[in-house]
N, C-alpha and C positions, 0 to 999 in steps of 0.2 A: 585408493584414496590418495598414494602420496605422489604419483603422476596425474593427477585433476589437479590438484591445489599447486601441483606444481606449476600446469598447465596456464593455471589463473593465475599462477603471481609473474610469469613471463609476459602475459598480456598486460599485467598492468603497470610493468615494466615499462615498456614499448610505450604506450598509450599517457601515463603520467610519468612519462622521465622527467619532466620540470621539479616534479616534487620525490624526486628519489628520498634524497635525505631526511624525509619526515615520512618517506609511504611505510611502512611495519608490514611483519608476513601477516597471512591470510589468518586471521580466526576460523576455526572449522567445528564442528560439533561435532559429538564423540562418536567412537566406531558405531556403539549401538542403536546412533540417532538419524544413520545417513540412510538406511531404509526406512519406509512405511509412517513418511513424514508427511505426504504433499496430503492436504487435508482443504485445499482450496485448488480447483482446478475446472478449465473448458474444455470439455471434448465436443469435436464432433462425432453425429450421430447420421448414419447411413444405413440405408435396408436392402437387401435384397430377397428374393423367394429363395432362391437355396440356400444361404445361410441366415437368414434371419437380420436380427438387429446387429450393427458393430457398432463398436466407438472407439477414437482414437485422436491422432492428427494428422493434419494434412502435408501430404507431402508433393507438391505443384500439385497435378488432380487427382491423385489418390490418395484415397486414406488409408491410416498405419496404424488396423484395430491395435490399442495396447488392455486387455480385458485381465489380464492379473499385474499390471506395474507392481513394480516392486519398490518405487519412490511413494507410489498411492498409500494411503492409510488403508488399514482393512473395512473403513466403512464406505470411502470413497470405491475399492475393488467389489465389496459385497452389495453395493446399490447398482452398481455397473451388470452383475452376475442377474441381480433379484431384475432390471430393469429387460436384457434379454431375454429371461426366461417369460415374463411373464408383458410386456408391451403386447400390444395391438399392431396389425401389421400397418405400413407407412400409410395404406390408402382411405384408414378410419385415425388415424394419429399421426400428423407430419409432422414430426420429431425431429429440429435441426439442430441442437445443441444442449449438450447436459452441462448444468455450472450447477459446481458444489462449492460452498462457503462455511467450512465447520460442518453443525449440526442442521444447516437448510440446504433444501436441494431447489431448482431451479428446471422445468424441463422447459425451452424454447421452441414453441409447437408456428410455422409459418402458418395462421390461419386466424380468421378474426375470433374463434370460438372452439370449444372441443365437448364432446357429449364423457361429460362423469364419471357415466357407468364403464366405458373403457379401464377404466383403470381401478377397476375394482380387486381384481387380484394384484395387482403392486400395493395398492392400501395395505392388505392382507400382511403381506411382507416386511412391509416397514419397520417396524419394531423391533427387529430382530438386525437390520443394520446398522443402528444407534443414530439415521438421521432422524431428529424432532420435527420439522416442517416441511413439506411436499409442497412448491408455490407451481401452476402452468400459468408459465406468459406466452399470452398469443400477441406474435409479432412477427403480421406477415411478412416483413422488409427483414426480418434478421438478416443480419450476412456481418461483416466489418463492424457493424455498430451493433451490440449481442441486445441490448435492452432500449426500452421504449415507456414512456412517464405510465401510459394506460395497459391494459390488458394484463395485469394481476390478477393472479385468484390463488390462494391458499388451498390448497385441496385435502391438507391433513396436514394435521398436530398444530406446533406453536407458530406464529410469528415470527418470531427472532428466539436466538441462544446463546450462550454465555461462554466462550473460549477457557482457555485454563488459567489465564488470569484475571475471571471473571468476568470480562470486560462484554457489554451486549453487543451483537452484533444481529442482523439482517440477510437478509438472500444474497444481496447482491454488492456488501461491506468488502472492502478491501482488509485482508491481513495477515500480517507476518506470518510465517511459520516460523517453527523451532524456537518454542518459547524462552528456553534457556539462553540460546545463542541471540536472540532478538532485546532479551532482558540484559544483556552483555552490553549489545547496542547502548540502549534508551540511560543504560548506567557510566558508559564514557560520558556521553550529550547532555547529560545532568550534572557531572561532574565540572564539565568546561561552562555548561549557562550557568550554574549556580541557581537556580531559583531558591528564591526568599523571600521573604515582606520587603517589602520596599522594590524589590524587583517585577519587570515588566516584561512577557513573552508572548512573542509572535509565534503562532504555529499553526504551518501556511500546509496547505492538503493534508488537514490533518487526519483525514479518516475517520476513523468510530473513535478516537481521544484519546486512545493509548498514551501515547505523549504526554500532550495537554493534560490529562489527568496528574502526571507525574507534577506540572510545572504547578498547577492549581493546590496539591497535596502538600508541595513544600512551604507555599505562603506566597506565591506570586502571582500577580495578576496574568491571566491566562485569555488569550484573542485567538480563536482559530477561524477558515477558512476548508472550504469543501464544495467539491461538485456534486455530490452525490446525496440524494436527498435521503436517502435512506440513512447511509453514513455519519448526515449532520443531527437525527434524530438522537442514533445512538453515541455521539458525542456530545450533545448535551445529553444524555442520562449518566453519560460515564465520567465526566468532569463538571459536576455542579460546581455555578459558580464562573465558569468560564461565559465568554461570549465567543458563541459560534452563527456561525454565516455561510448560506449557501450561494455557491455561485464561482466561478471562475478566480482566480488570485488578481487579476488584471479587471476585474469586473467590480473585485468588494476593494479596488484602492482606495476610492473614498471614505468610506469608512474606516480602512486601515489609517489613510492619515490622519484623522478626526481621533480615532481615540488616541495615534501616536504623541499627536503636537500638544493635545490637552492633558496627556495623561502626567501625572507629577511624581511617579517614581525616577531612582536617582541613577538606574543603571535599565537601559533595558536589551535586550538578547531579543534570539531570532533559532527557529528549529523549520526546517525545510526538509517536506519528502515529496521530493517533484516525481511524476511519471519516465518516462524511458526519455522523453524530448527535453528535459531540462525545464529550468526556470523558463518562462515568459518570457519576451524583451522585454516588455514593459514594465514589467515585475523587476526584473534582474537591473534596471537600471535604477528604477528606483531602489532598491534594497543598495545598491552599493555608490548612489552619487544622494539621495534624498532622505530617505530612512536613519541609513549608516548606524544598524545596530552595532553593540559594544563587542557584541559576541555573537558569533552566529555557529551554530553546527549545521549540516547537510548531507541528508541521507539520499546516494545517488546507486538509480540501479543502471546506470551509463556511465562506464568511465571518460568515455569519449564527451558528450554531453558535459558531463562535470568539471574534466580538462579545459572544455569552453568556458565555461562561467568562474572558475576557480582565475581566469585568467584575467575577468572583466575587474573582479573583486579586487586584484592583486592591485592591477594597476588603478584602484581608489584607494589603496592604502590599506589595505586587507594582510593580513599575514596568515598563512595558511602553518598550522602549530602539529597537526597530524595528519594524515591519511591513514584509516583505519580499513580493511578489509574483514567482510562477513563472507563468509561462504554459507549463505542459506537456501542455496539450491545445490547439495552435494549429490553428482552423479549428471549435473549439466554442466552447460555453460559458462552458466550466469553468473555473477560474483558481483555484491553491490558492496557499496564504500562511504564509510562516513570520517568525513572532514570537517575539522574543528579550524575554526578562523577568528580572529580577534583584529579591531581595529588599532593599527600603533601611530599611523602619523595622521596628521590632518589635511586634507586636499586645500586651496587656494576657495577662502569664504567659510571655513570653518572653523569654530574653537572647543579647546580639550573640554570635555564634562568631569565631574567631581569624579567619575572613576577611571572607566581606562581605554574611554572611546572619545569620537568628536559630536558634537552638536551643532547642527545648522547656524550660523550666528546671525543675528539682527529675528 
């Protein structure tokens, strides 16, 4: 453990020197959390005659079956076991990818259709791995792009399921792990927006509303954004009261400025959890020359990425107050970072608002 985090706070050394004096060491979750955590994960999925079904990842064109991970949860390793044992071989079921999300599982079969009765003995199974929904999407084009709007079918149990903190989610929902360490997150980024009556928050890829829930619960007007239609379902069930929207961040700007420029609370804030590629251009300019909330936090799983945009901010008058490190992939690479920024001077065409940002003038 204490060479990985070491490992990660060197990189992010290297990568945000600009913000040395405000980056803090790495948050890491406890010994007993850093196995048998990953509870959302892609494998792929390869057949042969003499060994059967594998699943793993790819490594250039081979795969690297992983059939007991030790970061996997035991339902994510026991669906993996119950799916070799009991799968149909590839030339009645082309099986190209298994994605688990919590308690639904996902199998991505390249084929416009699949007959049922295959998969009758993994029905059987089920029950005993703790996933509640079994979906087969057939999509013959899988590859890069895992999912496609049509060719859904439920094949057993529920719908959707509820995370451990409650919150509903979908087959194919983005979200956190290690809910303690993730609750660590969402409670600095509440702490620096403040939501309250009178308070106004943007929260931009918001996923199933984890967030948004938070900012709607304290008394603040709550706006999200979403690509993922499943995603946008269950963030309006999980933050009533919020207005959510699907569609690209650069695609729902009009209506982000429509409710920004009309809306008549006296402070308003900003929560961002972009993908690996950062903000949008379009998005990222707006938020830091047009927008200019008061307060924004940003949750980045690219340090690189974030370096860029943290740097567009700065120079509109952004002041970057923390750099915070999460390690919620312990035993990888990966190490994502939330940055707390506040607006302190005013660019040339703007004036201070009642609190502690600028407002567009005229």
């Amino acid at each position: 453990m204490a060479a990985s985090v070491a490992q990660k706070e060197a990189y992010l050394q290297r990568v945000l020197h600009h913000w040395r004096p405000v980056l803090q060491p790495v948050r890491s979750p406890r010994d007993d959390q850093r196995y048998g955590y990953r509870d959302r994960v892609t494998l792929n999925a390869r057949y042969d005659e003499a060994g059967g079904w594998r699943f793993g990842m790819m490594r250039r064109d081979e795969l690297i079956p992983i059939h007991d991970c030790p970061v996997h949860s035991a339902r994510v390793n026991g669906l993996v076991a119950l799916l070799r044992a009991t799968l149909p071989p590839h030339a009645n079921f082309p099986l190209a990818y298994l994605h688990v999300a919590g308690g639904q599982a996902t199998l991505i079969v390249k084929a416009r259709n699949y007959a049922a009765a295959e998969l009758d003995a993994l029905r059987a199974g089920l029950p005993a791995t703790g996933i509640e929904g079994l979906w087969v999407h057939c999509h013959a084009c899988a590859g890069r792009k895992l999912f496609a709007r049509s060719g859904w079918y439920l094949d057993w149990g529920v719908p959707s399921s509820h995370d451990a903190a409650g919150l509903a989610h979908g087959p194919a929902a983005f979200q956190q792990l290690l809910p303690d360490l993730h609750a660590e997150s969402v409670l600095l980024a509440r702490k620096h927006l403040e939501p309250a009556p009178g308070v106004a928050v943007l929260d931009l890829y918001c996923g199933i509303g984890s967030t948004l829930r938070q900012w709607v619960q304290a008394g603040a007007a709550g706006f999200g954004v979403e690509l993922a239609g499943g995603a946008v379902d269950c963030a309006r069930s999980n933050a009533p009261g919020a207005v959510v929207l699907r569609g690209t961040c650069e695609q729902r700007m009009p209506q982000v400025r429509e409710w920004w420029q009309h809306d008549t609370h006296a402070r308003r804030a900003c929560y961002v959890n972009p993908p690996r590629s950062g903000l949008e251009p379009l998005l990222l300019e707006a938020l830091a020359h047009e927008l200019r909330p008061d307060r924004l936090a940003y949750l980045s799983c690219s340090a690189g990425t974030l370096a860029r945009d943290l740097t567009v901010f700065e120079a509109a008058g952004y002041e970057v107050r923390a750099v915070v490190p999460f390690d919620f992939f312990p035993g990888t690479h990966h190490v994502e970072c939330l940055a707390l920024l506040s607006l302190v001077y005013c660019m040339p065409g703007t004036q201070r608002s009642a609190a502690d940002g600028c407002r567009e003038s005229g």
